[in-house]
C-alpha positions, 0 to 999 in steps of 0.5 A: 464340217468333215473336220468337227465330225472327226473331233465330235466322234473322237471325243464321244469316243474317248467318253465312252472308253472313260465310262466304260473302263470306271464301270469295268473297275466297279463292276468286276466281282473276281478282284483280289482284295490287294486289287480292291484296296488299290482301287479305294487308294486310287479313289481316296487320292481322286476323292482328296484332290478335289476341295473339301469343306472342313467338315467333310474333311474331318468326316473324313479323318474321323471314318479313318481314325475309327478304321484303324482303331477298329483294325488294332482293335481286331489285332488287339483281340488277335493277340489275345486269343494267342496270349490265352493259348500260349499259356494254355500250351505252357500250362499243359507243359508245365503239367506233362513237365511234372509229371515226367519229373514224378515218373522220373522219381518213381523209376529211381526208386524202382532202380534202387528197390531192384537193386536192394533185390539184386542185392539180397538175392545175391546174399542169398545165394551165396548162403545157398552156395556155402551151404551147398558146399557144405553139403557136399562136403559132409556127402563126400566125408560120408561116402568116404568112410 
């Protein structure tokens, strides 16, 4: 009697760790999703083992094949997105590109129009220079008289 005490107890108590340790999976709201999508795996693995009638298979393969489909779909629409700001970002380039490239052109040509005024004030000033000298010349031919 003692003996079939011990082992009714000892299998009630195994059932209880079992019940308790499948509510604990299922009741834990602070699971990280990798924990989350192990537990699904251990389930799908445990789920799959058991005989399945085709049809429940095929349900089965077809709520998968939607899930991925629906995944590369989102990636899909993802990639998208980025192409769509890619060449946004390559369009505003290509513009600031232009624009430096103008602005380059126009500095050219303010180079060369400083350069002509250089140039010119140059000129200007050696005419200023000969005349000075010429001045200075008569001044001196004058007061030496």
């Amino acid at each position: 009697m003692k003996f079939s005490i011990w082992i009714i107890a000892a299998a009630v108590l195994t059932v209880g760790i079992r019940h308790a340790a499948a509510k604990n999976i299922s009741r834990d709201p602070v699971k990280t999703p990798q924990e989350n999508v192990r537990v699904e795996q251990i389930q799908t693995e445990q789920v799959r083992d058991q005989p399945f009638s085709a049809e429940v298979w095929a349900e089965v393969i077809r709520k998968e094949f939607v899930g991925r489909l629906t995944d590369l779909r989102d990636w899909e629409s993802d990639l998208d997105r980025q192409v769509i700001a890619l060449d946004q970002e390559i369009s505003d380039l290509q513009s600031q590109i232009e624009y430096n490239r103008l602005e380059l052109e126009r500095v050219r040509v303010d180079q060369k129009d400083v350069q002509r005024n250089i140039k010119e004030l140059e000129r200007e000033k050696d005419i200023f220079d000969k005349k000075d000298e010429l001045r200075k010349k008569t001044e001196r031919l004058q007061s030496g008289k």
